[in-house]
N, C-alpha and C positions, 0 to 999 in steps of 0.2 A: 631557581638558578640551575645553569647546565653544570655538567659536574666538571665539563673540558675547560670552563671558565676558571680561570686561575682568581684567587682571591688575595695574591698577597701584595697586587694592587688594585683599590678597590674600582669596579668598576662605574660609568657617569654617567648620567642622561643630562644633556645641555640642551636649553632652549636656544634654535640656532636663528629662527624667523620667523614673520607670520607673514604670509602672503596672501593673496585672496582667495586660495579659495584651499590654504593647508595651514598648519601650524607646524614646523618644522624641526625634529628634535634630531639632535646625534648621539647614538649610544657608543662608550666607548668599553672595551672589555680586553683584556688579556688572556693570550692562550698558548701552548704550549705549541710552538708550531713542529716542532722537530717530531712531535708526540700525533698531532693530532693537526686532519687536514682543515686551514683556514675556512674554507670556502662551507665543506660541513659543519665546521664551530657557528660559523655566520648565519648557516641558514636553518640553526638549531633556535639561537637564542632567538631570529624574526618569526619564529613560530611560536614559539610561546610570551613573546610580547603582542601577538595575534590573539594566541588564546585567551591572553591576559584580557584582553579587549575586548573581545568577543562574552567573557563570566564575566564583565561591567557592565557590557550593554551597550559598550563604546561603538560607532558605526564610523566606517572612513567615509565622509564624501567624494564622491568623484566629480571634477568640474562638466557643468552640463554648460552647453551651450543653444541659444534659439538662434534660427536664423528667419529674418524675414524677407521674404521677396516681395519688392518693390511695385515689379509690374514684368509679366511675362515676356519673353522675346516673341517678337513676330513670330509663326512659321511660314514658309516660305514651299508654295504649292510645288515648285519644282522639288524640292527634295524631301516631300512627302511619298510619293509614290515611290520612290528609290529606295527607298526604308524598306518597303513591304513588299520587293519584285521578288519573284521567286530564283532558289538559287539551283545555278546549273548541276546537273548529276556528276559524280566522280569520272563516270565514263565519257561523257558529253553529248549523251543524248539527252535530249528533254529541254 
């Protein structure tokens, strides 16, 4: 527990959803905002519910995606060679 975390309401983890390809929790916590800035309280306690993760063994997936292609486009002789012309010098010689 962060120590900026106030405990004299306790703090929740709720199952919010499971989607496909996450399971989706909310942590709620209380902190002294007047005392201590939100944004470092918040990004105290996602680190050690990281770490927490990390000494289980816990791994996050990240959604992977396949693509497959169907059938190549034509190329088109004219605008091959356009590809590969050589480019003019800054001066404009050449």
């Amino acid at each position: 527990m962060q120590p900026e975390v106030s405990l004299e309401r306790r703090p929740r983890v709720l199952l919010v959803e499971f989607n496909s390809s996450s399971v989706d929790f909310r942590v709620e916590f209380y902190t002294d905002v007047g005392q201590f800035s939100r944004l470092e309280v918040k990004s105290k306690v996602m680190f050690a519910i990281w770490d927490a993760l990390q000494e289980a063994d816990i791994g996050i997936p990240f959604p992977q995606r396949d693509i497959y292609i169907k059938e190549l486009p034509e190329q088109h002789e004219a605008a091959g060679p356009a590809l590969h012309a050589p480019h003019p010098s800054p001066s404009g010689a050449g």
